[in-house]
C-alpha positions in Angstrom: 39.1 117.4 115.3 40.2 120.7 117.1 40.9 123.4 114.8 44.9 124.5 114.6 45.0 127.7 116.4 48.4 129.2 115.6 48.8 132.7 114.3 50.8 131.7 111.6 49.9 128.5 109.2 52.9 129.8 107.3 55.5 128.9 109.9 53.7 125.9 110.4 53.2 124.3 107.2 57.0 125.5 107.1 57.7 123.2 110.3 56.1 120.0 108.9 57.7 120.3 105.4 61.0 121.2 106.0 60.5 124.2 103.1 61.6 127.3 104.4 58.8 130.1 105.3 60.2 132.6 102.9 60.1 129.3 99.7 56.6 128.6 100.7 55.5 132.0 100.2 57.4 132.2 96.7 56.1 129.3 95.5 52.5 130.0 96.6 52.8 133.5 94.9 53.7 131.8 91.9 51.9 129.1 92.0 50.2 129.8 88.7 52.6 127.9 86.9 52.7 124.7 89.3 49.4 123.4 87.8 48.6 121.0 84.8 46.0 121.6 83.0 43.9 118.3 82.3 40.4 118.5 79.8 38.3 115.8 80.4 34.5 114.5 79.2 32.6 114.4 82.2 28.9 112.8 81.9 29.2 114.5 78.5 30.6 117.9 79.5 33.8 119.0 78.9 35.5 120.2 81.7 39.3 121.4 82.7 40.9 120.4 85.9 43.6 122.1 87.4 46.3 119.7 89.1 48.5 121.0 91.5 52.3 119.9 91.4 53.6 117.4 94.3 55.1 120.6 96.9 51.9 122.5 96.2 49.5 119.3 96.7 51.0 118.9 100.1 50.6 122.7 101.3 47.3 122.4 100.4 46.5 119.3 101.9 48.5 120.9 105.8 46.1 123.9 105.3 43.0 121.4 105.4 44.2 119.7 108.4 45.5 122.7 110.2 42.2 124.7 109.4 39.5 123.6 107.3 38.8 120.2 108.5 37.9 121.5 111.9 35.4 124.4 111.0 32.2 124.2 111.0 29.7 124.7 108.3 26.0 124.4 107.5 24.3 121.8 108.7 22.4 121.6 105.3 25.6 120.8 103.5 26.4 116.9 102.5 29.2 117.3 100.5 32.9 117.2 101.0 31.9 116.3 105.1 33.0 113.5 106.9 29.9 111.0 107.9 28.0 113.0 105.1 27.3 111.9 101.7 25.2 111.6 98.9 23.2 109.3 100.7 22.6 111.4 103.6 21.7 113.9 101.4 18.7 112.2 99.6 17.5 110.6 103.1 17.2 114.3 104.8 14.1 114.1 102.2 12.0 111.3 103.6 8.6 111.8 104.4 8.0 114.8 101.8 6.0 114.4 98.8 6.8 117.9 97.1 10.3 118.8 95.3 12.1 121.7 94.1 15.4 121.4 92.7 18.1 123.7 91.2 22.1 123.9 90.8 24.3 126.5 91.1 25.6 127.4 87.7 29.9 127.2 87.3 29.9 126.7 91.4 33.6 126.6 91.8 34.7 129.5 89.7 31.8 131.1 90.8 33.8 131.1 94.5 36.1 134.1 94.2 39.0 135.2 95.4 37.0 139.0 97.2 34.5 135.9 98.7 37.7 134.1 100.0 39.1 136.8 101.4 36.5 137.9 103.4 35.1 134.7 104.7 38.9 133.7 105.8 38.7 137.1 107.4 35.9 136.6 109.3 36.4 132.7 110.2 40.2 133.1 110.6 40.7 136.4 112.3 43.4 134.9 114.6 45.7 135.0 111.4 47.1 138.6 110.3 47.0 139.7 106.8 50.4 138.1 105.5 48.6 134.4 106.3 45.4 135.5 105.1 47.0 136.7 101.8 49.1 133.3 101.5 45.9 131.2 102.1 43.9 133.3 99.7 46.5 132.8 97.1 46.9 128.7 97.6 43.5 128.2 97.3 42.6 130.5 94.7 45.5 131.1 92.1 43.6 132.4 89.3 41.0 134.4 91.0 38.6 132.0 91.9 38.1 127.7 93.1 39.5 125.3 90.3 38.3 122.0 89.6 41.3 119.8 91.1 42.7 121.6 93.9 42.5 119.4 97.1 41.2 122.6 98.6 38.2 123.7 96.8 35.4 121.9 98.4 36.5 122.4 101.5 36.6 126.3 100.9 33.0 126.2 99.0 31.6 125.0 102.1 33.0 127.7 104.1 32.1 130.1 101.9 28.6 129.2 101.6 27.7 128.8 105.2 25.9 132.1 105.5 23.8 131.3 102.5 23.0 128.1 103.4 21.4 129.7 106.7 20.0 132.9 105.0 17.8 130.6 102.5 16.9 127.9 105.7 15.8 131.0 107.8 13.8 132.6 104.5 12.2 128.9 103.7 11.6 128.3 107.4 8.8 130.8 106.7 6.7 129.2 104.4 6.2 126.1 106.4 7.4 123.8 109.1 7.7 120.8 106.7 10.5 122.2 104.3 13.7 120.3 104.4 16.6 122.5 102.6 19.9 120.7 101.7 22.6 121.5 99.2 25.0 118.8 98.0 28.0 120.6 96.5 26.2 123.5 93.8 23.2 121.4 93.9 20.5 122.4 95.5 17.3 120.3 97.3 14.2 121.8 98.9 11.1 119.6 99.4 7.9 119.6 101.8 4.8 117.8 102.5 3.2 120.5 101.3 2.9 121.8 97.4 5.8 124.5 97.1 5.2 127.2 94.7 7.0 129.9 92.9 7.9 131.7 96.2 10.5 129.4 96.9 12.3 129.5 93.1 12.3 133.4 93.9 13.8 133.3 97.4 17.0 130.8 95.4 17.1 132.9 92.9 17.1 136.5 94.9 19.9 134.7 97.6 22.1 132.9 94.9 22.5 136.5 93.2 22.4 138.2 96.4 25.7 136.3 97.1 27.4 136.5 93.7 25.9 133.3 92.2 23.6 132.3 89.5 20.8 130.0 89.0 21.1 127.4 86.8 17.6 127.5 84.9 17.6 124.7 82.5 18.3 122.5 86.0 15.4 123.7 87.5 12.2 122.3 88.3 9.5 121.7 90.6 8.2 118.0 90.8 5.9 115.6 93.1 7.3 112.2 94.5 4.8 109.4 93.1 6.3 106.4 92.6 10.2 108.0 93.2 12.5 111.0 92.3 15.6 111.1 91.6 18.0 113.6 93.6 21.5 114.2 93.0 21.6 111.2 90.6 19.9 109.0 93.1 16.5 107.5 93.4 13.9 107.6 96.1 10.8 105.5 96.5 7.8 107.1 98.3 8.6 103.9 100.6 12.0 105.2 101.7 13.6 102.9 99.9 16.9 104.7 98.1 18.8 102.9 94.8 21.2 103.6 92.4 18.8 103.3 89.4 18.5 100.5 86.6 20.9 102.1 84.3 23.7 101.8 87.1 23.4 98.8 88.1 23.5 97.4 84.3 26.4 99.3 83.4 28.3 97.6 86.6 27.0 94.6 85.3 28.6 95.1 82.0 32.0 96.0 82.8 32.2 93.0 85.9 31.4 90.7 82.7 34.1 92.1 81.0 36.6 92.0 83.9 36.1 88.4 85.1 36.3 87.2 81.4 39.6 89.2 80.9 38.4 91.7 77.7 39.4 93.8 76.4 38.0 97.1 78.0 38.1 101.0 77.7 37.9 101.4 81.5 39.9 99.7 85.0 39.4 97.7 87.6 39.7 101.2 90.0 36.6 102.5 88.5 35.1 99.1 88.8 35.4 99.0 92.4 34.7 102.9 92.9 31.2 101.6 91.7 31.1 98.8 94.0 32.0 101.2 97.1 29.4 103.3 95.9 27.1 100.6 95.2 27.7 98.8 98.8 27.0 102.1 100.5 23.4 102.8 98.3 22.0 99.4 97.9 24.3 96.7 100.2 21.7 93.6 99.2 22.2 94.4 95.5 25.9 94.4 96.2 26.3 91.5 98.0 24.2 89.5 95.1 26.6 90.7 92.4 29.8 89.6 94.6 28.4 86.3 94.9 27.3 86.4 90.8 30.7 87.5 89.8 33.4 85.9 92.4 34.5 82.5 91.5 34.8 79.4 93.8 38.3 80.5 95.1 38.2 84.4 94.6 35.9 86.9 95.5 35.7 89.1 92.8 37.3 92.0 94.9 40.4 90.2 95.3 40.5 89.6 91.1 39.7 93.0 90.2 42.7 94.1 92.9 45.1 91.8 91.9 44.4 92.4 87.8 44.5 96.2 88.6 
């Protein structure tokens, strides 16, 4: 896709919504107050999301397709791009027997609003300050990137670019073999070769370097044996990637529940989330549980789509 070239997104966005320029701008600088704030337990961490009203969704979602979904970033970025994924992620590690991994601690809020503004400067210096200043304040209404905004990943990625090629360039150094890759805040080096405290230093110095910290209880170096898991995922020392045992029981649990009709704490979307997940990861494994669990007139797909 061809990135939108316009000197004004404002006039744009205005065009494609029917809002006026002058509205958009209003509600963007007082967008504070067109988000819901949602707490939720996620994998046993609280966390708040921030959900953007209906007009504010939309804006945000013009200002990826005008800009963001045509610029480039890192190639050692998997998340958030299309043709990228967790999968790809993992499977940039083949071959290497040596691990180091990390995460970057509170990543989005970590993104703020002086690192916006001067990456949008720099990527975006078509746009003059009144568009910079409206973009700045869509995508980062309290000061930093919120869970929930459509436009988050997108602008982590962007704002990460240079740090993403400062720590390939740094680890390029201590050998040919070292594979770098960062899937959202987590971070993935690994090498045929043992890896040593050098490399925890070079994150370290870089993250802080940047205006990010290290998260040290994540943190650890490791050796690929029989497999490792990486960014929830397992990998064999054969090549061979899946979803783990634990998965694949907990799938098999809540299809049980489905087909027999019980009552459940969970729906037939997150059931099917897993089986896209699952088909993508381990396609065998899937294809065996659609055959276990569809019936001799429904594939199970259709029942957990038509009971949704």
């Amino acid at each position: 896709m061809v990135m939108y070239m316009a000197n004004s997104i404002i006039d744009e966005i205005s065009m494609r919504t029917g809002i006026s320029a002058l509205q958009l701008s209003e509600l963007v600088n007082n967008c504070e107050n067109e988000y819901k704030k949602v707490r939720v337990v996620v994998n046993g961490k609280k966390r708040t999301f921030f959900i953007p009203s209906t007009h504010l969704k939309l804006i945000h979602y013009y200002i990826i397709q005008l800009l963001f979904s045509g610029v480039s970033v890192s190639s050692n970025a998997h998340a958030y791009i299309k043709k990228k994924s967790i999968k790809t992620n993992v499977l940039s590690h083949i071959g290497n027997r040596y691990f180091y991994q990390t995460d970057i601690s509170s990543f989005f809020p970590s993104v703020t609003e002086s690192m916006i503004r001067l990456c949008f400067e720099r990527r975006f210096g078509y746009l003059d300050k009144q568009n910079i200043d409206f973009l700045v304040k869509a995508v980062a209404p309290f000061g930093h990137l919120d869970l929930g905004s459509p436009t988050s990943p997108y602008v982590s990625n962007i704002v990460l670019v240079e740090f993403d090629m400062k720590l390939s360039e740094e680890l390029s150094k201590l050998g040919s073999s070292i594979v770098y890759t960062r899937y959202s805040d987590d971070i993935t080096i690994s090498s045929k070769t043992e890896l040593d405290r050098k490399v925890d230093l070079i994150v370290e110095r870089l993250l802080n370097q940047f205006g990010f910290k290290k998260n040290d209880k994540k943190t650890k170096f490791s050796t690929l044996k029989d497999k490792i898991k990486i960014t929830g995922l397992y990998l064999y020392n054969d090549g061979q990637l899946t979803v783990g045992t634990k998965y694949k029981k907990k799938i098999r649990h809540y299809l049980h529940l489905a087909r027999e009709n019980k009552e459940r704490d969970f729906d037939n979307n997150q059931i099917l989330g897993m089986l896209s997940f699952l088909r993508d990861i381990e396609p065998n494994y899937y294809q065996k549980l659609i055959l276990k669990y569809s019936d001799d007139k429904d594939s199970i797909i259709d029942i957990l789509k038509e009971k949704k």
